[in-house]
C-alpha positions in Angstrom: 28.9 54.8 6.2 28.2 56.0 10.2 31.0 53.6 11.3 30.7 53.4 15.5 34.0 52.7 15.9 34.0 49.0 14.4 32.7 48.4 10.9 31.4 50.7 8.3 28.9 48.7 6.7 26.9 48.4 10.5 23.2 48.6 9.6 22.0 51.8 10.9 18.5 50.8 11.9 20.3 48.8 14.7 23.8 50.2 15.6 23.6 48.9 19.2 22.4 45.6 18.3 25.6 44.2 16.9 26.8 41.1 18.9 30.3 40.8 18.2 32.7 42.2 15.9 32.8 38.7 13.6 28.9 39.8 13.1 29.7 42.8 11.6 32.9 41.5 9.7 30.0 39.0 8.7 27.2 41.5 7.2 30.4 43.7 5.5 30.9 40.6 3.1 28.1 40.0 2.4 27.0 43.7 1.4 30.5 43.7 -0.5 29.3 40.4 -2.3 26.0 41.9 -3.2 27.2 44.9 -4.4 29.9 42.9 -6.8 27.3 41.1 -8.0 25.2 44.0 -8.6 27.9 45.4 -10.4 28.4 42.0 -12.3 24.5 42.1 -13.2 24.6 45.5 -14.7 27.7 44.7 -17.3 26.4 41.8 -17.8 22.9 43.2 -18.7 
């Protein structure tokens, strides 16, 4: 989603804002966690 040439998951609000790459490497896991354990919560409930 609107990958500037780094990571996809870059928040769009702030697509300039992004310090360094390891940010962005950063915020990717953790969205991918979140949505796994979105996905966990919804087979599980």
């Amino acid at each position: 989603m609107y990958g500037y040439g780094g990571c996809c998951c870059r928040p769009v609000v702030a697509p300039v804002v992004t310090p360094a790459p390891a940010y962005n490497a950063a915020g990717a896991a953790i969205i991918a966690i979140a949505i796994l354990i979105l996905i966990a919560l919804g087979v599980i409930f």
